[in-house]
C-alpha positions as CSV (number, residue, x, y, z in Angstrom):
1,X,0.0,0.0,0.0
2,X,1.1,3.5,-0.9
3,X,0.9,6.5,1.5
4,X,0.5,9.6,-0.5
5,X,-0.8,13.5,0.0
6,X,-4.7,13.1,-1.1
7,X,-5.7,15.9,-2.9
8,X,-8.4,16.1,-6.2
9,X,-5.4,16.5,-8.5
10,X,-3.1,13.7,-7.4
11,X,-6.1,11.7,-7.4
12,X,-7.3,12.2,-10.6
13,X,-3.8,11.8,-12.4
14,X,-3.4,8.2,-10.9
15,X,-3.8,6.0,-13.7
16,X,-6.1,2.8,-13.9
17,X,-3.1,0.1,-12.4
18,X,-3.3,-3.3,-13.9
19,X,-4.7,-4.9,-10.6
20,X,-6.5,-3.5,-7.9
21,X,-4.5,-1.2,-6.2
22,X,-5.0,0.6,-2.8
23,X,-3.2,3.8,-1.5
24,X,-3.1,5.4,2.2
25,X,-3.9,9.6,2.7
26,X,-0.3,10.7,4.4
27,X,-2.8,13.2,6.9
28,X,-6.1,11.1,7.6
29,X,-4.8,7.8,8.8
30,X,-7.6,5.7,8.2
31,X,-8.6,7.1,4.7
32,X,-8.0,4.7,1.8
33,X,-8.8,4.9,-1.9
34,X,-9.0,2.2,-4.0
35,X,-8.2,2.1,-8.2
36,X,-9.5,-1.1,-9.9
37,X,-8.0,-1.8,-13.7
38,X,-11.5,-0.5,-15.1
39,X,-10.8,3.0,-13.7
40,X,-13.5,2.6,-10.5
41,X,-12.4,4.8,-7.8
42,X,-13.9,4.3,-4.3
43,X,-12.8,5.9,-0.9
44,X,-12.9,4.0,2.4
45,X,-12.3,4.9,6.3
46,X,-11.2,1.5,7.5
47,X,-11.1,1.5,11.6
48,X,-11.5,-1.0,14.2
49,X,-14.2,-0.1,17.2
50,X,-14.1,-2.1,20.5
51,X,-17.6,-3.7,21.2
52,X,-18.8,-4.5,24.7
């Protein structure tokens, strides 16, 4: 996984990888975005909670 600065430009000049490829924002730890090979583009906020 890649840690890089998220911003709208650097985002949008990533180009479609040829497998599914996930990179890590450098200033919100648990923000990810995820490239597929057919250009989707999702975010996430991956964090564990404690239960009970």
């Amino acid at each position: 996984m890649e840690k890089i600065k998220f911003t709208k430009s650097s985002l949008e000049k990533l180009p479609a990888p040829n497998k599914k490829t996930t990179y890590q924002d450098i200033d919100t730890r648990y923000l990810h975005f995820v490239i597929t090979p057919k250009n989707t583009r999702t975010y996430y906020y991956i964090r564990k909670i404690s239960v009970g």
